[in-house]
N, C-alpha and C positions, 0 to 999 in steps of 0.2 A: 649603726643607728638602732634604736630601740623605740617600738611603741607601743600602745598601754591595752592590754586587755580590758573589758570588760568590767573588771574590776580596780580599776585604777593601777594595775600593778604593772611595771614598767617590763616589755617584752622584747626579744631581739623581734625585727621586722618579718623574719622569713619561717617564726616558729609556729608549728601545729599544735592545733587546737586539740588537744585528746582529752572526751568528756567521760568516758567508760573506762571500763576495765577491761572489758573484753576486748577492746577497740587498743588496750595501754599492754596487755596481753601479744597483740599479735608484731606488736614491734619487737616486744622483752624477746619474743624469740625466735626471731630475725637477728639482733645482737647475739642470742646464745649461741647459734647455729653459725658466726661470724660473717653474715651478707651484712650486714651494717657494722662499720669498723671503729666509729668515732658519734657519739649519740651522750647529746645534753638533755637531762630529765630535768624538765622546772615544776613545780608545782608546793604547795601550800601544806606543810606541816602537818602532821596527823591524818594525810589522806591515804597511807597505807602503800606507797611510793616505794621507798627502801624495799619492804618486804617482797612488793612484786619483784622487784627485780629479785631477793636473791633467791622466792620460789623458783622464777624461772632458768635460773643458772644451778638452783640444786645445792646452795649455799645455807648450811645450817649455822647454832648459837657456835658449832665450834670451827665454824667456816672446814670442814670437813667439803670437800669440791675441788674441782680443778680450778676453777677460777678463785681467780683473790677478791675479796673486800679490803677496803684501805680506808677506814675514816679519816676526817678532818686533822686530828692530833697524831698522826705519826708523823716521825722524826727524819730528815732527810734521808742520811743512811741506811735507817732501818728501810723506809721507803725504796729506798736502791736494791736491797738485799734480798727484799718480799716481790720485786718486778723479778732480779734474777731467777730467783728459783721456781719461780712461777710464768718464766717467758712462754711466749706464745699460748697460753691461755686468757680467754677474758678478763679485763680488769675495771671494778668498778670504784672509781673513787668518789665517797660521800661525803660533805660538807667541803665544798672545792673552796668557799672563800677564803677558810681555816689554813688551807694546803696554799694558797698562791699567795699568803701575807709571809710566807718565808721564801727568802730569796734561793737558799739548796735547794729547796722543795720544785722551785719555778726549773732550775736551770734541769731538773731532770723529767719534767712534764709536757714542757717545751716540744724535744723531740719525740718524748711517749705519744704525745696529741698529734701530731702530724700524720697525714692520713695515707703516707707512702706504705706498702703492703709490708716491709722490712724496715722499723727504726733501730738504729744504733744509739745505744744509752750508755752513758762514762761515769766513771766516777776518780778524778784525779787528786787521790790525798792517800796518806798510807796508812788509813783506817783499815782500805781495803787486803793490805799485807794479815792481818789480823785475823781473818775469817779463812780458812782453809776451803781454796779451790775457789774463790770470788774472785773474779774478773775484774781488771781496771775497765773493761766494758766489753758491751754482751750486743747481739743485736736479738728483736724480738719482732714477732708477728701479730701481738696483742692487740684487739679490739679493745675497744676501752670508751666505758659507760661515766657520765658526771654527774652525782646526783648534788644538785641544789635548791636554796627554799623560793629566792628571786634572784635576780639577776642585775649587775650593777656593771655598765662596762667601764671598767674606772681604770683601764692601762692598756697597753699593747697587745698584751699577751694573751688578756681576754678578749681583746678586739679579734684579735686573729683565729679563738675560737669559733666564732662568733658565725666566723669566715667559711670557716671548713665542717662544724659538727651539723647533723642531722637535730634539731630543738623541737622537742617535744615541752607542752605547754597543758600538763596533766592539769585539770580543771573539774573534776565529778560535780556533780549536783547534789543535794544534802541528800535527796532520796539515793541517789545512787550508792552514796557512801552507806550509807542505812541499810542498804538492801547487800550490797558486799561486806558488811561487819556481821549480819546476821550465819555467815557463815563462819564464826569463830569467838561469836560472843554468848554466851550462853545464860544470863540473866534474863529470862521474862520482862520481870517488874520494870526493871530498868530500859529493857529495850523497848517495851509499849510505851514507856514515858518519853523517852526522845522522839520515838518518831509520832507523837501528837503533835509536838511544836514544828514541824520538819517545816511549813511551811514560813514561818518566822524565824528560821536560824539560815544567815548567811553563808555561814561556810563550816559545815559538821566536819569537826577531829574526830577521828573514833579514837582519841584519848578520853573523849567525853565518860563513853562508856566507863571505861576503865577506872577513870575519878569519881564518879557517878559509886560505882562501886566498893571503891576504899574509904567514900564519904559514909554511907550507908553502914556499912559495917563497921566504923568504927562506931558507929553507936550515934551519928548527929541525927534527930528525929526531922530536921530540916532540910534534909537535904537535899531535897527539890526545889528548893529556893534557893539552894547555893549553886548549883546546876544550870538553874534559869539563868543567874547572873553570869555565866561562864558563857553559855550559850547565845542569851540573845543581845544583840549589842545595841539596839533598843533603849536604853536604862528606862523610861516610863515600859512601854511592854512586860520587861521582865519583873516592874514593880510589882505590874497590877495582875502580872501571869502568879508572882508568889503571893499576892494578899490571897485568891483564890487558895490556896495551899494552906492557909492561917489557920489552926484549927481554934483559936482568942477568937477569930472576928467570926460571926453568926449573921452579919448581914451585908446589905453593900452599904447599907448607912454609916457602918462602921468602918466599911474596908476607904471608902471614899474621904473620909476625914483622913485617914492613914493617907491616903495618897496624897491627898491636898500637901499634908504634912511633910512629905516626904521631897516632892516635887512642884508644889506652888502651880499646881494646874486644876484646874474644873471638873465638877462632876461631869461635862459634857466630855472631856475630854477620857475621863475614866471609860465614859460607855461606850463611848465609842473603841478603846483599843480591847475593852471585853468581847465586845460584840463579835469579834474576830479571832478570839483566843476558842481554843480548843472546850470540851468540857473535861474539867483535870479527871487526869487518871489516879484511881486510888490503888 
């Protein structure tokens, strides 16, 4: 059974709530360390998810670690191949929807997820003749991590995860995400600009930053207005957050007909969501 966070997003019943990082921290390495053997990570795009985990496994761009990373897009075999040679180390597989909408891919995740301390994994075809010293099957001790955006239990098989994994239900707060991006974002301009709105954006990506950035530089002098719209899901907010930004408008007599224009609402309505808006940052 599944039910709905906070945010309307549909949850397995028995998942934790983790609002920190420091708090999303002391699981990652409890899985590294293998006391947690089977551990479903949910949470929301852009919250810097993936990275922790593979900070905390030691997992670089060239997956250089003992542990594996497995995105969404591998191929079953190859899948079979990169569990062999990597038995009994950690394995984290991200984008699980991508991985369970192929039937190979199921029939060898199946017994990977099982939370017995020794799984026996097969692979019965003569691909396996092909590769020198690969086993028609191996048995492994691997822990194994899943990272996903939501969760949908739409078959068996994810029922049965459902069943047995440890569900972690990563949720940060915009400040919190704000305050962990400061450690690896290095734009000023751009950082004092998001976090004035912090208390008007629902759910900060620290992609923001990053677009924020490649906006800016390439040369868009608007780019705080195109930011706002990304950020706040508001549309009157983020209108009347970029008329503020206009450097054409010189009054609110002017920003207000703009808005009317734009949105068919009232100057009462303009002043009032000013009234609550930050004073913009230049």
């Amino acid at each position: 059974m599944t039910a709905k966070s906070n945010n309307s997003i549909p949850l397995p019943d028995d998942a934790i709530a983790v609002t920190n990082y420091y708090d999303l921290g002391r699981y990652l390495a409890k899985f590294a360390e293998g006391s947690l053997d089977l551990v479903l990570l949910l949470g929301r795009s852009g919250s810097g998810k993936t990275e922790a985990v593979k900070q905390a496994l030691g997992i670089d761009d060239h997956h250089k670690s003992g542990a594996l990373y497995i995105e969404g897009h591998a191929q079953p075999f190859g899948l079979y191949q990169s569990l062999w040679r990597h038995r009994d180390s950690p394995v984290v597989l991200d984008d699980l929807d991508r991985l369970y909408a192929n039937p190979d891919c199921v029939r060898i995740l199946k017994p990977l997820c099982n939370t017995r301390r020794a799984k026996r994994i097969s692979w019965l075809s003569n691909a396996v003749a092909a590769v020198p010293e690969l086993p028609t099957e191996f048995t492994t001790t691997s822990s194994v991590m899943l990272i996903v955006n939501e969760w949908r239990s739409l078959n068996g098989n994810v029922r049965a995860l459902e069943d047995r994994a440890i569900i972690l239900w990563f949720n940060p707060t915009p400040e919190e995400t704000h305050r962990k991006t400061a450690e690896w974002f290095d734009d000023p301009e751009i950082y004092r600009f998001i976090g004035s709105y912090l208390p008007h954006i629902p759910h900060l990506s620290m992609r923001y930053y990053d677009k924020a950035k490649r906006l800016r530089d390439a040369g868009f002098q608007d780019w705080k207005k195109s930011l706002l719209q990304m950020m706040l899901s508001d549309r009157a907010v983020a209108i009347v957050a970029g008329l503020q930004l206009d450097p054409c408008l010189s009054s609110d007599t002017q920003r207000i007909t703009q808005f009317a224009a734009e949105t068919g609402q009232a100057r009462a309505t303009y002043y009032r969501i000013k009234a609550n808006l930050p004073v913009p940052v230049s």
